[in-house]
C-alpha distance (Angstrom), angle and dihedral (degrees) to the residues before:
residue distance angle dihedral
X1 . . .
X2 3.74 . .
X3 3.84 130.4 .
X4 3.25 107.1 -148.9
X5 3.80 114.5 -177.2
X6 4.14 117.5 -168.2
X7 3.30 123.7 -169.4
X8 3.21 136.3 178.2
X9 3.71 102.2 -148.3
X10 3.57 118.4 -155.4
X11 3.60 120.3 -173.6
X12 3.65 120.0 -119.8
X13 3.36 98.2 -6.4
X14 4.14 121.0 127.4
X15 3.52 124.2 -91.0
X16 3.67 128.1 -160.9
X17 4.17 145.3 -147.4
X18 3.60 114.0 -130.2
X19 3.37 91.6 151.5
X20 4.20 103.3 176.2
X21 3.51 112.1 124.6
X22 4.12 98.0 -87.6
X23 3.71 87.9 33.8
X24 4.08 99.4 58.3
X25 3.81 84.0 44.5
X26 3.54 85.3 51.9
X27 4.08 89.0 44.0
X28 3.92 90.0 51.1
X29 3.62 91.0 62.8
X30 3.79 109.8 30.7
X31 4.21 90.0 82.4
X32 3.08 108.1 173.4
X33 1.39 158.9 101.7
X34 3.21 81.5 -92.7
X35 3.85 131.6 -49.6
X36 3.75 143.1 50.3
X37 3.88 109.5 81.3
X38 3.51 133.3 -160.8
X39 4.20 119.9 -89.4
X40 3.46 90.9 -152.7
X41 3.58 92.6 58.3
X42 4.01 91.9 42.2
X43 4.05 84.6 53.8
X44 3.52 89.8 62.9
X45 3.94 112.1 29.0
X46 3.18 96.8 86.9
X47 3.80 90.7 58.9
X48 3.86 93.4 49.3
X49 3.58 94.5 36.5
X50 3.81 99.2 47.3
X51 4.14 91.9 41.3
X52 3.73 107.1 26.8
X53 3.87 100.6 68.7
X54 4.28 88.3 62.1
X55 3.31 103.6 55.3
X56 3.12 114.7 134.9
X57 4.13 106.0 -161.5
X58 3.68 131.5 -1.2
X59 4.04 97.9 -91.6
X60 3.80 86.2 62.4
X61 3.56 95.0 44.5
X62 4.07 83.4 48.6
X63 3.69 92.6 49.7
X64 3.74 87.0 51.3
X65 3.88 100.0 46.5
X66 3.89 83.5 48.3
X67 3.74 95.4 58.9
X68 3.70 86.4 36.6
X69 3.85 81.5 65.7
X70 3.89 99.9 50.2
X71 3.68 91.4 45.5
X72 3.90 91.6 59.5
X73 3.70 91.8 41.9
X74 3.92 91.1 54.1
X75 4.06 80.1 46.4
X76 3.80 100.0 53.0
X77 4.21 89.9 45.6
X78 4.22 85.0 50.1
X79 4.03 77.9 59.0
X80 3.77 101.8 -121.0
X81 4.18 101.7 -171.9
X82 3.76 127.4 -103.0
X83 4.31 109.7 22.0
X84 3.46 140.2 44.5
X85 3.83 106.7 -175.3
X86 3.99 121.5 -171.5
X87 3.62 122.9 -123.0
X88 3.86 91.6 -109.4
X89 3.57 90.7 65.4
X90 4.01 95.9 51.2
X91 3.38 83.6 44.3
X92 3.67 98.8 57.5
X93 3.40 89.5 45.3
X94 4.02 96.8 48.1
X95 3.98 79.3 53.2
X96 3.86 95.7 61.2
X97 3.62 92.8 40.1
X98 3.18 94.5 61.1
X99 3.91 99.3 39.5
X100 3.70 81.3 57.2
X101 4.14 97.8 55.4
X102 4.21 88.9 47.0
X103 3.78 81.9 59.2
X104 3.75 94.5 34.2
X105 3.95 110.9 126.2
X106 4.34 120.1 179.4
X107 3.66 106.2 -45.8
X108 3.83 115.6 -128.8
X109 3.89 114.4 -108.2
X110 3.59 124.0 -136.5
X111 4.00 125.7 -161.2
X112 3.96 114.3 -82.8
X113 3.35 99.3 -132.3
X114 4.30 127.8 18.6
X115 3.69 142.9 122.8
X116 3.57 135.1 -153.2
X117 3.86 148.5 171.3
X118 3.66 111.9 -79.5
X119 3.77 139.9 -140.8
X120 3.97 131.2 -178.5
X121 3.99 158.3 152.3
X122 3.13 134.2 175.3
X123 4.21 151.2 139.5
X124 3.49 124.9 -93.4
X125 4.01 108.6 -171.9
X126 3.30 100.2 -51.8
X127 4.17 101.6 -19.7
X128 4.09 120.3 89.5
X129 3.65 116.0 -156.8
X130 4.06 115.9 -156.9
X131 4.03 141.5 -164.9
X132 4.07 88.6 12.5
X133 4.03 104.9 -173.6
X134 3.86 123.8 -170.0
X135 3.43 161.1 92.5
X136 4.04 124.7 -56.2
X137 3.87 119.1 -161.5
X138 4.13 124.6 -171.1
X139 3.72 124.3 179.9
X140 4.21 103.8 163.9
X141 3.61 93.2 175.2
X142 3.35 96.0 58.7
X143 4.34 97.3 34.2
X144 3.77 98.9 -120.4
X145 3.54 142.7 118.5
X146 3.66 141.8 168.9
X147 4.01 131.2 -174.0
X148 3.86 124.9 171.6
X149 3.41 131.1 179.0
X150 4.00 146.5 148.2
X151 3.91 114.0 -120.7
X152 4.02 128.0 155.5
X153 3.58 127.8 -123.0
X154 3.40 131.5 -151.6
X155 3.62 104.1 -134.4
X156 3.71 117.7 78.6
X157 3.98 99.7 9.4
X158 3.98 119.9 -5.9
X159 3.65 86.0 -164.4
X160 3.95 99.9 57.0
X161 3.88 111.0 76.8
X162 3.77 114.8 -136.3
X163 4.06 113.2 -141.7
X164 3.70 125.2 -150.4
X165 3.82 139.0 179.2
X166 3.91 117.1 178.9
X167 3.64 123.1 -174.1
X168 3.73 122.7 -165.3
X169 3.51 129.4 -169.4
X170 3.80 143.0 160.4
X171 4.12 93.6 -134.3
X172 3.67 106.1 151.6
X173 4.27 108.8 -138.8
X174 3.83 98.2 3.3
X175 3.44 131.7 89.5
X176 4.27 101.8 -80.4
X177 3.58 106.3 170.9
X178 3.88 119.5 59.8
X179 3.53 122.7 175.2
X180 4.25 117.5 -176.0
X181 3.69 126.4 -176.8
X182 3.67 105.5 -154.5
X183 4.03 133.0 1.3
X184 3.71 102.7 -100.5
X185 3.62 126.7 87.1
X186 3.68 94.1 -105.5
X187 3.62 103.0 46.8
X188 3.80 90.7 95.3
X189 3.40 139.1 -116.0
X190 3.76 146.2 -141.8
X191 3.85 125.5 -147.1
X192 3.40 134.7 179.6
X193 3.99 136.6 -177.4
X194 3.98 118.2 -114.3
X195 3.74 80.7 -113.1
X196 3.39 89.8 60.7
X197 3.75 94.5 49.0
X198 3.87 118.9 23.6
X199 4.08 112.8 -140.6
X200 3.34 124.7 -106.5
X201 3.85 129.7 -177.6
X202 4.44 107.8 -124.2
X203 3.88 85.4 -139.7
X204 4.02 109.2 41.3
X205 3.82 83.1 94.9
X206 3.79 91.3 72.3
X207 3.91 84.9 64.2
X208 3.79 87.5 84.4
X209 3.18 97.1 36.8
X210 4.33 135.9 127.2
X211 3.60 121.7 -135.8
X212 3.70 103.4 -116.3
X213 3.91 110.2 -161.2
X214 4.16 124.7 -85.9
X215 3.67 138.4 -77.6
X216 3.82 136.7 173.6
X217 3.97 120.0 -115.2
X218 3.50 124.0 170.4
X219 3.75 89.0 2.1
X220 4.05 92.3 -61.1
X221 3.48 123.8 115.4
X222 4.14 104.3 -134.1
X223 3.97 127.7 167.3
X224 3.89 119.8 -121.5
X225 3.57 124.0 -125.2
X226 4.16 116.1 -160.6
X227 3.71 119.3 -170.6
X228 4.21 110.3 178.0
X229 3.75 127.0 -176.7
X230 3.68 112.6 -171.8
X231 4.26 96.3 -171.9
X232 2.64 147.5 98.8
X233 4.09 79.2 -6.7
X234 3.77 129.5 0.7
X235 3.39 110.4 -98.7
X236 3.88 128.0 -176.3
X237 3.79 120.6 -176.2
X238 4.12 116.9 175.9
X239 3.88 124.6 170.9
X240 4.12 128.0 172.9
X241 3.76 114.1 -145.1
X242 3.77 123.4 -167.0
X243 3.85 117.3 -130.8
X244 3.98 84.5 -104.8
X245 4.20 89.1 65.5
X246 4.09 84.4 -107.5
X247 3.93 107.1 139.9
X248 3.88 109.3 -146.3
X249 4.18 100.4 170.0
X250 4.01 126.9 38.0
X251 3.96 102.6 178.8
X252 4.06 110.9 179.9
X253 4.12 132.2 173.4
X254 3.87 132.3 169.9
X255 3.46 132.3 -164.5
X256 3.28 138.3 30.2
X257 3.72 128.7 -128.0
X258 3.77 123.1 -41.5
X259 4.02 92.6 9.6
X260 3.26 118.5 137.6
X261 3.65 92.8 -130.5
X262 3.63 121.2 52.3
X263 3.79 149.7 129.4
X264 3.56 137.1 98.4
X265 4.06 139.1 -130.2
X266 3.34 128.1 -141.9
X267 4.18 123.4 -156.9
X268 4.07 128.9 176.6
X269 3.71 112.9 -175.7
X270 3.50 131.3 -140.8
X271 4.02 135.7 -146.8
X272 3.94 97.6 -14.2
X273 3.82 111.2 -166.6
X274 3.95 107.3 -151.4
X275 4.36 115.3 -139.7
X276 3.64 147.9 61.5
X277 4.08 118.9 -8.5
X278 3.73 118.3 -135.5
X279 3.74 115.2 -128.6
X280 3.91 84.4 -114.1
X281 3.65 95.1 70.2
X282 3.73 83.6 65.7
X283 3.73 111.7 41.9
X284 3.43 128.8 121.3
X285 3.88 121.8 -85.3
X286 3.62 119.6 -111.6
X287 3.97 91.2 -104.3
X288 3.59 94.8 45.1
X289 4.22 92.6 43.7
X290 3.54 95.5 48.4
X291 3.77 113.7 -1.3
X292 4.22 104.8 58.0
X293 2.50 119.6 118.6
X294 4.09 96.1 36.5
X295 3.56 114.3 -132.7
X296 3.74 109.4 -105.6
X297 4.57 123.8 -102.3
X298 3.39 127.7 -78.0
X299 3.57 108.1 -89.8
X300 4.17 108.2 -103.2
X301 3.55 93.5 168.6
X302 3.89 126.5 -110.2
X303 3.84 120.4 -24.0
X304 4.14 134.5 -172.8
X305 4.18 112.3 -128.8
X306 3.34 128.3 -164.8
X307 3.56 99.8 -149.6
X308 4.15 122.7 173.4
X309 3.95 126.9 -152.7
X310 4.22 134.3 -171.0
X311 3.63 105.3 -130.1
X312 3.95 136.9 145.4
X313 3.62 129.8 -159.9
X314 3.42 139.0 -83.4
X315 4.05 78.3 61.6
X316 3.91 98.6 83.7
X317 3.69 113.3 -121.0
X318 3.78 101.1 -100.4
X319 3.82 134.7 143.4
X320 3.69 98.8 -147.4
X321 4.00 123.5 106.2
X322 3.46 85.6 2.0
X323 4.01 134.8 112.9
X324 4.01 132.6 -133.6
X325 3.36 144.9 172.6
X326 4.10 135.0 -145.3
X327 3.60 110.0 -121.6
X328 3.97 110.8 -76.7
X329 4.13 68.8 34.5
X330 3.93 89.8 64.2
X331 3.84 96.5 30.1
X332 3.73 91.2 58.3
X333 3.86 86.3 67.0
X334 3.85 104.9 32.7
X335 3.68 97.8 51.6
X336 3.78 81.9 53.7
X337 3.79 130.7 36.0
X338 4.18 90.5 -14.1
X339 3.88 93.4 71.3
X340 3.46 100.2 70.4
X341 4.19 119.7 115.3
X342 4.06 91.1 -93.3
X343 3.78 92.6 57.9
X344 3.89 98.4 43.0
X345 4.08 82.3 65.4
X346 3.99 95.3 61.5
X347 3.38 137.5 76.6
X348 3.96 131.5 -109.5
X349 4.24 115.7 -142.8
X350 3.63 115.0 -156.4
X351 3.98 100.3 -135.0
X352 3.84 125.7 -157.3
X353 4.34 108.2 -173.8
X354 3.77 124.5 166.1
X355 3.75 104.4 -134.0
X356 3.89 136.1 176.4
X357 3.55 109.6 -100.7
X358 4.11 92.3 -133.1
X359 3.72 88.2 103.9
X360 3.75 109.9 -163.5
X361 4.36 127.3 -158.5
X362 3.81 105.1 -65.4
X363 3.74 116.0 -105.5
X364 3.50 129.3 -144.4
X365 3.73 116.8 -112.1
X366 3.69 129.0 178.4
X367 3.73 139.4 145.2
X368 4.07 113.2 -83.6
X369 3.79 94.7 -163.5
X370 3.82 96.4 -88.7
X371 3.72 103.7 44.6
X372 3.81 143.7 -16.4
X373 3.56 111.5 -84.7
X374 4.23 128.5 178.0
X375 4.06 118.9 -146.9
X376 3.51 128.7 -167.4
X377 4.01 134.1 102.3
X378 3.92 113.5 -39.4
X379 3.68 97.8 -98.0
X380 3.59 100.1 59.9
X381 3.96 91.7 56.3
X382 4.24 79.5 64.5
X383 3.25 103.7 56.0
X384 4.28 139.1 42.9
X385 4.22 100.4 -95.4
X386 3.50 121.1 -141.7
X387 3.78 134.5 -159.7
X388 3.71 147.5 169.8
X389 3.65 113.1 -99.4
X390 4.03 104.2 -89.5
X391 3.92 88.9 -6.6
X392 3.85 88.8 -86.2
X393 3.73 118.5 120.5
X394 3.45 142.8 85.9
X395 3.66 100.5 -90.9
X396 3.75 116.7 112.3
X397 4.04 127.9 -114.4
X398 4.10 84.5 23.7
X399 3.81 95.7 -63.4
X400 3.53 97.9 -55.0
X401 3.59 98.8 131.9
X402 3.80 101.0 22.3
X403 3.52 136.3 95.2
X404 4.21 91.8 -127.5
X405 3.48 99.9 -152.4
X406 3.84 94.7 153.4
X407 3.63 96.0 57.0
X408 4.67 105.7 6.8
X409 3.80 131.7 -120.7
X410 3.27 133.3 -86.5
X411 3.82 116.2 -157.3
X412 4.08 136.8 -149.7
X413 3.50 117.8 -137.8
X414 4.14 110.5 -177.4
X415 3.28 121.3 -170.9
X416 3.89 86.3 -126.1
X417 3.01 97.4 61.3
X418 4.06 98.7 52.1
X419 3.55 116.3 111.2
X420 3.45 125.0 -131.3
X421 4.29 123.3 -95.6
X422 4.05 109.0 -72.7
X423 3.80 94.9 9.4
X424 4.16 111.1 116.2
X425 3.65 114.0 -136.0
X426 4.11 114.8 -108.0
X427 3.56 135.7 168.8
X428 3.29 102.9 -94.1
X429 3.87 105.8 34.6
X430 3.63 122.9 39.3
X431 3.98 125.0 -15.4
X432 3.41 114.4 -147.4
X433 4.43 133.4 29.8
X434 3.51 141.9 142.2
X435 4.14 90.6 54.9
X436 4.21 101.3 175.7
X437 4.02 121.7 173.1
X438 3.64 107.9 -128.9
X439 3.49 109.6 -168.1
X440 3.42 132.5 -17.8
X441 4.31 132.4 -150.9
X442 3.43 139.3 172.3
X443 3.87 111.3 -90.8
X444 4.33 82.8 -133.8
X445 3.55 89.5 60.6
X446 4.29 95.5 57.5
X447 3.56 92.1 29.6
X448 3.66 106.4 46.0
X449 3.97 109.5 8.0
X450 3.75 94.5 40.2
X451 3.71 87.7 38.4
X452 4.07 99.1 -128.7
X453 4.03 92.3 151.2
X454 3.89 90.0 57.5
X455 3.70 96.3 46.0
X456 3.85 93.0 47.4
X457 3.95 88.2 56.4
X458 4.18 82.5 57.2
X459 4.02 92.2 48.5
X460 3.86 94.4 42.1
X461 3.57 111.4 121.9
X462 4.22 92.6 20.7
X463 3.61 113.3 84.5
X464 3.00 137.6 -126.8
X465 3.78 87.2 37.2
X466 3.64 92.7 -136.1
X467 4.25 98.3 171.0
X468 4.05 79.6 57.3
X469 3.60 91.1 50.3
X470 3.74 91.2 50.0
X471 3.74 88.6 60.6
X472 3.44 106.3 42.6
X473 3.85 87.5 45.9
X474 3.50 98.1 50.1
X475 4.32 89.3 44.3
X476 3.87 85.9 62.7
X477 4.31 100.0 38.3
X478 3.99 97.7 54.7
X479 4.11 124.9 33.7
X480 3.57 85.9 -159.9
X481 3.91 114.9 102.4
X482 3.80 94.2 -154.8
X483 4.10 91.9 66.4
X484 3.69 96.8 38.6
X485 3.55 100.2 -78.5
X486 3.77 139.8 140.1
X487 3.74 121.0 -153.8
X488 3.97 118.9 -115.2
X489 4.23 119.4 -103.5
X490 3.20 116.5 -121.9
X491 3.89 114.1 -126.9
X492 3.91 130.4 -163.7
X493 3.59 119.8 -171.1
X494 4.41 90.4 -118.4
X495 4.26 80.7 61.7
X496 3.83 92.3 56.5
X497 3.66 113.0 27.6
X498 4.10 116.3 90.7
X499 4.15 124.2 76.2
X500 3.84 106.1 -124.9
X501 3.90 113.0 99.9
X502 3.56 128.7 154.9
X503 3.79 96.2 -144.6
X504 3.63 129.8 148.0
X505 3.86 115.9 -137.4
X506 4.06 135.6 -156.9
């Protein structure tokens, strides 16, 4: 059986421990950055959520976490998108859940309902985020919440603050996750159904949590509360809670060394007012009220991209339902969360596509453990999307309509959109044709022989990383080690036919 684990991994924005059984599932594949859950964990939360917290002794619990299991199994064969997840792993997790309630003492309570001025920093696989300011909302009765802030980050441009507002809400068939990058109506916006994205509360971790001692921050004495979950992932979760319920720290990491996922954020906050929420605190952001989904480009005609994409066989070496990036496109992921051990084992296929130039919002598209599939709103599974690489960069509406060259593009190709053999690509027919690999290499060879990962660690923090570029470029120009080059794979169709790949996705 195959874990696949999708993410869709957007940098800089919060990330948060809901660490129940359905809702650390859930954590494992919101990165990132912060978004797309698992629908096999949705299936089945509100089972575990809605049965879990009355248990009355650990055989209960047991018998609970056990039909927990058979509900998500029944789930992943109904073909809910983006995991498949083998028994082992639900029952390793079922395991520490329950080790946790036999040592469970009486959980700390928090207000229902407060907001408060915000501060945090953090890392994000590979991307640190400093002097976050903002607003924090929390309604638990009614399953929402919303932060926003504007923080820098220190891996494109230290100087160039990155703006987010995330609203999160429990709204059964509408659209209950937003995500905007910037106030204005054209600052873009990403939204998602509840369907899409399962709810889960930022605090229920602190349900199986130990007090941990005191300490004093911002003058007020509050007690700590740790909760740790060492499988399937390290997991640390620590909150301090003043002896009025008001929490004042939320400190989080995941992952231990050499996972592929791993960071932590860290968030004080600041003159919290306890009571009702107005419906205000809440609403939509001008991008996500008016602006999603973005209108697509002007029309420029037809253009050639080279486009590049980590892959390794048995997935067969196809364009469609699948996303890229140029080079500073690619380079803004590898030098990240793609230079882990798993991705130095692939492969990397130079891609030259004809596309229409009427670039529409990226979609997301990752494997769902029978096929690659893209989500997003209708129009952008009709068109070629475009990005800016890790949705940072000064380019409005997320770099649909720009050329990115601070931070690279990262493209969209749906399988919708494709058009059919001999038919040219035009704005208003099909998008994208003519897709032909140009060379393929081991990822090992740029990363390691041609020594991309060290040269990224010398552009980090200078965008575009143009040493980087050098490399990569150079890998993919020559086959001859001596002048940079790395020499082409050789592919037969037997090596890249079959569906099943364990692959993780941004």
């Amino acid at each position: 059986t195959t874990v696949i684990i999708t993410p869709l991994y957007l940098a800089l924005t919060n990330t948060f421990f809901s660490v129940s059984t359905v809702d650390f599932l859930a954590f494992s594949c919101r990165f990132a950055a912060t978004m797309v859950r698992c629908g096999l964990a949705a299936a089945a939360s509100a089972l575990l959520l809605a049965d879990l917290g009355g248990a009355s002794d650990i055989l209960a619990a047991a018998r609970m976490l056990e039909t927990f299991r058979t509900e998500a199994l029944q789930a992943a064969k109904l073909g809910f998108p983006f995991v498949s997840i083998p028994l082992e792993l639900l029952q390793m997790v079922a395991d520490t859940e329950v080790e946790n309630m036999a040592s469970h003492q009486s959980p700390p309570t928090i207000p229902k309902q407060w907001y408060g001025s915000l501060f945090c920093e953090g890392s994000i696989m590979g991307i640190d985020f400093k002097d976050g300011h903002g607003t924090w909302y929390y309604d638990g009765p009614g399953q929402r919440y919303r932060t926003n802030y504007t923080a820098r980050e220190n891996y494109f441009d230290p100087a160039l603050p990155q703006y987010r507002d995330m609203v999160i809400a429990n709204v059964s068939g509408s659209m209950g996750q937003n995500l905007s990058f910037g106030p204005g109506i054209d600052d873009g916006c990403m939204r998602f159904a509840s369907s899409q994205m399962n709810y889960s509360d930022p605090f229920a971790w602190m349900k199986y949590s130990k007090a941990s001692g005191q300490k004093v921050i911002q003058g007020k004495t509050c007690t700590v509360y740790k909760f740790d979950l060492m499988k399937p992932m390290e997991v640390h979760a620590e909150a301090c809670v003043t002896d009025d319920k008001i929490p004042i720290e939320l400190n989080q990491t995941f992952g231990g060394p050499g996972s592929k996922f791993n960071g932590g954020n860290y968030y004080q906050f600041f003159d919290v007012v306890v009571g009702d929420l107005p419906e205000a605190a809440f609403a939509p952001s001008a991008a996500c009220d008016k602006g999603w989904p973005h209108q697509p480009c002007e029309d420029k005609g037809v253009q050639t991209l080279d486009t590049y994409r980590i892959w390794a066989p048995p997935e067969p070496q196809v364009l469609d339902n699948r996303d890229t990036g140029d080079v500073m496109g690619d380079l803004s992921f590898v030098c990240t969360q793609g230079s882990g051990p798993m991705y130095r084992t692939k492969l990397i296929t130079h891609w030259r596509v004809t596309v229409s130039t009427k670039f529409v919002q990226y979609a997301l598209c990752n494997f769902n453990g029978t096929d690659n599939v893209c989500i997003g709103a209708p129009s952008t599974l009709h068109g070629v999307g475009r990005r800016s690489g890790q949705l940072c960069g000064r380019g409005p509406a997320m770099g649909q309509c720009s050329s990115n060259d601070d931070v690279g593009s990262q493209f969209s190709f749906p399988r919708e959109a494709q058009c059919p053999a001999g038919v040219q690509p035009s704005a208003g027919g099909c998008a994208w044709g003519g897709a032909e690999p140009v060379k393929t290499i081991h990822a090992s060879c740029l990363m390691e022989d041609r020594g991309l990962l060290k040269t990224c660690l010398q552009d980090i923090g200078k965008a575009p990383f143009k040493e980087a570029m050098k490399v990569w470029e150079q890998a993919f120009q020559s086959d001859d080690p001596s002048q940079g080059g790395c020499p082409p794979v050789s592919l037969t169709p037997a090596a890249t036919a079959g569906a099943e790949i364990v692959e993780v996705i941004v």
